[in-house]
C-alpha angles and dihedrals in degrees: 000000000000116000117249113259099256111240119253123227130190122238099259110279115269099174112008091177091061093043096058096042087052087050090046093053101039094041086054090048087051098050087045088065107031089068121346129311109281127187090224093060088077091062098053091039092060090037094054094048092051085058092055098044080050106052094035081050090061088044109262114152098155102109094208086060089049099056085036084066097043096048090052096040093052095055089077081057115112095225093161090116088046136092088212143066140212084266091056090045102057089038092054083049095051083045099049086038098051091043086055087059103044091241115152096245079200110066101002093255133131 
């Protein structure tokens, strides 16, 4: 029988401010590559970190719950001029998270 996929948790948030201003940017940066620059990638990219500042302020560190917040945040986002959804999104955000922290997206190792 296959082994559960062990949960991930952050380090506890020292500075969630400067964290989100790191995913923002970084998440901006991501979207910019993935297609072409869009204007309104600036817009998911600073949603989606106020999701995040949010949800490590009131003491969230699971990374599943994170994504989890994003992914249901981001469904009130208007993404009809967007190549990307909520779902994109959250995904980019796990990615650009686990990489951060030198964690294997593939098979979950360090």
């Amino acid at each position: 029988m296959a082994e559960p996929i062990q949960a991930i948790t952050l380090p506890l948030a020292q500075n969630p401010q400067q964290e989100g201003e790191w995913l923002r940017a970084t998440l901006h940066q991501w979207l910019d590559q993935e297609f072409i620059p869009e204007a309104v990638n600036h817009q998911i990219a600073d949603r989606a970190a106020q999701v995040f500042v949010r949800q490590r302020m009131e003491g969230e560190n699971d990374l599943g719950s994170l994504v989890m917040a994003i992914v249901t945040e981001m469904q009130a986002f208007d993404f009809s001029e967007s190549f990307f959804s909520e779902f994109a999104v959250a995904n980019a955000v796990s990615d650009l998270l686990l990489d951060s922290l030198g964690i294997d997206r593939c098979c979950g190792q360090g």
